[in-house]
C-alpha positions in Angstrom: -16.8 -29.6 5.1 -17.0 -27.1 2.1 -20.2 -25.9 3.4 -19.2 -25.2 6.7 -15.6 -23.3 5.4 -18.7 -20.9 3.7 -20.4 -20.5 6.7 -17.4 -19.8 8.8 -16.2 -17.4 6.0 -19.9 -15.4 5.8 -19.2 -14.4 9.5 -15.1 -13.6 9.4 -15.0 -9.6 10.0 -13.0 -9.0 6.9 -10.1 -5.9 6.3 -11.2 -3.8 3.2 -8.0 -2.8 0.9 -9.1 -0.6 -1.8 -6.8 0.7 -3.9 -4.8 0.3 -7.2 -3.8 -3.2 -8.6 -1.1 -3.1 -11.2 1.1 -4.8 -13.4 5.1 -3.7 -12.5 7.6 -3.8 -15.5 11.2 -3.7 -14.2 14.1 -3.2 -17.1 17.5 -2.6 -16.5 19.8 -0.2 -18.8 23.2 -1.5 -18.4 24.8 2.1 -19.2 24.2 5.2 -17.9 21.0 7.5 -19.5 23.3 10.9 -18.9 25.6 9.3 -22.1 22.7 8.9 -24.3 21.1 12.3 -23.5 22.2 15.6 -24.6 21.5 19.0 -22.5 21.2 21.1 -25.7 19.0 18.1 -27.6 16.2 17.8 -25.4 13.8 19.8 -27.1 14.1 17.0 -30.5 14.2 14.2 -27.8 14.5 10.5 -29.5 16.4 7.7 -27.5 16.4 3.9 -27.6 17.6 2.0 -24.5 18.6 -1.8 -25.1 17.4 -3.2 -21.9 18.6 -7.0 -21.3 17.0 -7.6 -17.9 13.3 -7.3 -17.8 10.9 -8.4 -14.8 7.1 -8.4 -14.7 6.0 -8.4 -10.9 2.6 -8.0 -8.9 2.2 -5.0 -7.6 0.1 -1.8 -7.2 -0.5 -0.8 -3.3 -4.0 -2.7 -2.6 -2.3 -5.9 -4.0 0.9 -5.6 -2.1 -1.2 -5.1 1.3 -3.3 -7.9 0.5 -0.3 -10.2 0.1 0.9 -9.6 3.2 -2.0 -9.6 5.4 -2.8 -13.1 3.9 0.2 -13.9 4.8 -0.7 -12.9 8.2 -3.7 -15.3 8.6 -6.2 -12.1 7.5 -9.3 -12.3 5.5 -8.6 -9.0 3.5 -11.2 -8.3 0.9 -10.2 -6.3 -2.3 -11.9 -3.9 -4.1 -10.9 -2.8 -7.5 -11.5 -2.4 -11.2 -9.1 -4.0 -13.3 -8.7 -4.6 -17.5 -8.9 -7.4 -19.4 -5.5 -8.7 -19.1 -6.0 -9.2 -15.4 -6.0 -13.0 -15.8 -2.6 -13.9 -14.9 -3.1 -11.6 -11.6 -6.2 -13.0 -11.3 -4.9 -16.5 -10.6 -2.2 -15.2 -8.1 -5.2 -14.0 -6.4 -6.8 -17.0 -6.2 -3.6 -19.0 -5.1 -3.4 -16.7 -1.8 -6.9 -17.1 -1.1 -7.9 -13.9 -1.4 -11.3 -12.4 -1.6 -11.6 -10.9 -5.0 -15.1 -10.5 -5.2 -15.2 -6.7 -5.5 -12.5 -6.4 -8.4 -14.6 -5.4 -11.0 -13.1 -6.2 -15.2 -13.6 -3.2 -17.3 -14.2 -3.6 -21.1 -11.9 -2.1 -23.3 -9.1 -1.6 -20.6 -5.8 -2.8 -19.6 -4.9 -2.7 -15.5 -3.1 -0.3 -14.1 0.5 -1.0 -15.6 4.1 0.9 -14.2 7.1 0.8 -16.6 10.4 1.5 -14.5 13.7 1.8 -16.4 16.7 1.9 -14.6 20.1 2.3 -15.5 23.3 1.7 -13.7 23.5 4.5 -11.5 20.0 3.4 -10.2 18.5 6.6 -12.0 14.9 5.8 -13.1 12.6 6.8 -16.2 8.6 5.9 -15.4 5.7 5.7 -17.0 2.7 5.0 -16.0 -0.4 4.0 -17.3 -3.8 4.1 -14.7 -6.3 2.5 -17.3 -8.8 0.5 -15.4 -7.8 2.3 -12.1 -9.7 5.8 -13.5 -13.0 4.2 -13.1 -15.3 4.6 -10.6 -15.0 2.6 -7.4 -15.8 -1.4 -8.8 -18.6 -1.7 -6.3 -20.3 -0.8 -3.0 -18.3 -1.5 0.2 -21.5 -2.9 1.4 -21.0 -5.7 -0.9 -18.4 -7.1 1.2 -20.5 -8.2 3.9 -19.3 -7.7 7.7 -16.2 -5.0 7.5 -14.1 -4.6 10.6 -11.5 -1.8 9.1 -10.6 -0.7 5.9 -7.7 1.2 4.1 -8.4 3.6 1.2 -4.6 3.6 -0.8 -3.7 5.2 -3.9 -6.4 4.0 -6.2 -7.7 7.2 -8.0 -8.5 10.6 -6.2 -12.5 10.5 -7.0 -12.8 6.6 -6.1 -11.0 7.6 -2.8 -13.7 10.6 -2.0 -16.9 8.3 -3.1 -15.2 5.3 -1.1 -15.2 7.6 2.3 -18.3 9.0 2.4 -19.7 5.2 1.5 -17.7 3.7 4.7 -18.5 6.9 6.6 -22.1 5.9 5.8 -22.3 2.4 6.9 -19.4 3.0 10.1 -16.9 1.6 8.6 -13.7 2.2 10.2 -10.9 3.5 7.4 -7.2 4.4 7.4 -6.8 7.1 4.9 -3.1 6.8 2.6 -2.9 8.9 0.0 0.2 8.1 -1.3 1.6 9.8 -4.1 -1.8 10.9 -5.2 -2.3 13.5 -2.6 -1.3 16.4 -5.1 -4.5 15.4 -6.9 -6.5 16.4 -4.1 -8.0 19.9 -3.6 -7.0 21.3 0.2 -10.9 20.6 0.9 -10.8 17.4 0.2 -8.2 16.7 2.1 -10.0 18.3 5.1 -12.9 16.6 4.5 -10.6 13.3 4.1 -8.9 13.5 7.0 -11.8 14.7 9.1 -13.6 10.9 8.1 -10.6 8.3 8.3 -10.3 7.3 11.7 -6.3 6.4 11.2 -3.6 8.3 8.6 -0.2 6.7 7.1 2.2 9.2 5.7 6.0 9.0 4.2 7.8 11.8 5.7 7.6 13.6 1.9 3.8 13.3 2.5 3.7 14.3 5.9 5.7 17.3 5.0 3.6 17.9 1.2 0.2 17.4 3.6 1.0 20.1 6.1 2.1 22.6 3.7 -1.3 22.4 2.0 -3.7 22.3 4.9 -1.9 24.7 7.5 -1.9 22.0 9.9 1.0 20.9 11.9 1.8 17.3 13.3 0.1 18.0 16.6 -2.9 19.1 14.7 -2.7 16.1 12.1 -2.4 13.6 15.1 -5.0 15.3 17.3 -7.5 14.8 14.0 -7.4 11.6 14.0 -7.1 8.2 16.2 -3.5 7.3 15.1 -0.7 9.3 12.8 2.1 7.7 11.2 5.0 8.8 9.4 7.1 6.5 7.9 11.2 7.5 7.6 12.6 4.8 5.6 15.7 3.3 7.5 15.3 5.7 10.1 12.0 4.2 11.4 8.6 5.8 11.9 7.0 8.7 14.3 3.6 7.3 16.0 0.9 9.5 17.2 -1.9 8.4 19.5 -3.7 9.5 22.8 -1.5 12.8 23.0 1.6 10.5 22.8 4.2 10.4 20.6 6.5 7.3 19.4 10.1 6.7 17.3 9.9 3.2 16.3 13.6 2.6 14.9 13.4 0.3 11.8 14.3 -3.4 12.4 17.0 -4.8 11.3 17.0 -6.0 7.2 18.9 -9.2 5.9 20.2 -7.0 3.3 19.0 -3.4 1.3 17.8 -5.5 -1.9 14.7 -3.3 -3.7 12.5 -0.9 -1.3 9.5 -1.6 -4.0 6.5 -2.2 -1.4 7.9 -1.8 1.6 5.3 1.2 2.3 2.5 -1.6 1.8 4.1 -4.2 4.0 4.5 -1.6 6.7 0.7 -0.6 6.3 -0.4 -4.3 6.7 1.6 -4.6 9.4 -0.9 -1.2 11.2 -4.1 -3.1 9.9 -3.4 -6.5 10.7 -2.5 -4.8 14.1 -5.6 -2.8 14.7 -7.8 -5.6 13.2 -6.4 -7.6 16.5 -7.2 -5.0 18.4 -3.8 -4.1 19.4 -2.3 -0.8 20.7 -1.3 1.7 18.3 2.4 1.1 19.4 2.4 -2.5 19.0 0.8 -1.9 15.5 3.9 0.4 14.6 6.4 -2.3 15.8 5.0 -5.5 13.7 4.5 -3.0 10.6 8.2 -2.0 10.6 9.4 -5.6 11.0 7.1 -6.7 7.5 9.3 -3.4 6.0 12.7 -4.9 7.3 11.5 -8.7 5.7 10.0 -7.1 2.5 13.3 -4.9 1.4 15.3 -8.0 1.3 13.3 -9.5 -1.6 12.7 -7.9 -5.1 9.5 -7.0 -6.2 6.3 -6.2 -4.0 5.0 -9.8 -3.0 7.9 -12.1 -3.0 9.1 -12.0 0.2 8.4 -14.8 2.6 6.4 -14.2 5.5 6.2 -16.7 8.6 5.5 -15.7 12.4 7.8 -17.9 13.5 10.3 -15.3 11.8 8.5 -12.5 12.3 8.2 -12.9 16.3 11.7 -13.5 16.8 12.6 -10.2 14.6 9.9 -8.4 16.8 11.2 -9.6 19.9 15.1 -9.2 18.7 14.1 -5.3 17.5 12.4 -4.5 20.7 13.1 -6.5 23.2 9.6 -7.3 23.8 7.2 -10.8 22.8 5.2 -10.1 19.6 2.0 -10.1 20.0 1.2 -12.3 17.1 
């Protein structure tokens, strides 16, 4: 039985996620930063916040997509580099059945680690640390045997560029999200980027940061590549395809709990999609229902996931059957 699970799994056309994988540390100030800062003392800065609530999630956008295309029934495959600590992350991993082949350890490290304090007014100080994730690309894409589609997420600017011309090279289908790393990239490179990636995902801050640094417009965006999105938070997302255009409204969430990862669960939702084959529209419509389920549940890869659910929200959003 074990030996035929191998077998099957050697010839399974697998999604490629590369991208960041990070440790998230959520602490909650209970007062309000503006009463511990002074305007005219900022230049001899030295504050101490007593934080009583602290959470250590999953996260970083590779790990948040893999989550939920598992969830899915996909065979994602991951490729990373990670630091020494990744242990703990590493057995999460393993619980979803991931493929975790390509995460490459790197001596001396730590993993990619976010530090979000927030106080009561929801105002947020961040720091974050990229260690591992500034390495080049953990391995060959090659490596991961038979590739139907992959996603290139924020994961470092130069590991993106080697990662596109390597999938260019072996025909590798890839949706290009640059996240909030596309300041990092020269206007060339984002030429040359978007001129390789057969798909691109955008926030509407992105979309509007993207055009403003390559001259192009939507139209010319869209007609670049084989499907445009731009996600719009609760107002839904614009989809562009085949010299059409799309609003998809945003289904409707249980409740407005933590928007962490909501961007990841709605870029599953495309590649689980396209990895069907599906149309680009249907694609848009199961990626904002994963949002709608994800914002209801804190962190990045907590919230449950089960079709059963998903097609009735599908078919209760758009009065349509989910393809799933």
């Amino acid at each position: 039985g074990h030996c035929n699970l191998l077998i099957k799994a050697c010839f399974v056309m697998s999604v490629l996620v590369c991208g960041s994988l990070a440790y998230d540390t959520l602490l909650h100030f209970d007062g309000a930063f503006s009463d511990h800062l002074l305007p005219d003392q900022l230049h001899k800065l030295s504050v101490c916040f007593k934080v009583p609530r602290l959470r250590r999630e999953f996260g970083g956008c590779a790990g948040n997509i893999v989550y939920n295309l598992r969830a899915l029934g996909g065979h994602p495959c991951l490729l990373a580099s990670v630091g020494e600590d990744f242990a703990p992350y590493q057995a999460h991993l393993d619980a979803l059945g991931v493929d975790s082949r390509l995460v490459r350890t790197v001596p001396g490290q730590y993993t990619a680690q976010c530090f979000i304090t927030s106080d009561q007014a929801d105002n947020q100080i961040t720091a974050f640390h990229p260690g591992a994730m500034d390495n080049p690309p953990a391995a060959h894409p090659s490596a991961a045997g038979p590739l139907q589609l992959a996603i290139l997420a924020p994961g470092g600017p130069q590991s993106t560029l080697q990662l596109a011309d390597e999938l260019s090279a072996l025909s590798v289908p890839f949706m290009f999200d640059p996240g909030q790393e596309l300041p990092l990239f020269s206007v060339e490179q984002l030429h040359a980027l978007i001129a390789r990636a057969r798909w691109l995902a955008l926030n509407d801050y992105e979309s509007e940061l993207l055009m403003q640094r390559t001259g192009l417009d939507v139209a010319q965006l869209a007609a670049r590549v084989a499907g445009l999105v731009i996600t719009r938070g609760g107002q839904g997302s614009d989809l562009y395809a085949d010299g059409q255009h799309w609003r998809v409204p945003a289904a409707a969430a249980d409740a407005i709990v933590d928007p962490t990862g909501c961007g990841d669960a709605y870029r599953a939702g495309l590649l689980h999609g396209l990895a069907q084959g599906w149309p680009w529209l249907d694609c848009g419509r199961l990626a904002s229902v994963l949002g709608a389920i994800k914002i209801a549940s804190r962190g990045g890869q907590n919230h449950p996931l089960n079709h059963d659910d998903i097609r009735q929200r599908y078919q209760t959003a758009f009065g349509e059957p989910c393809p799933l």
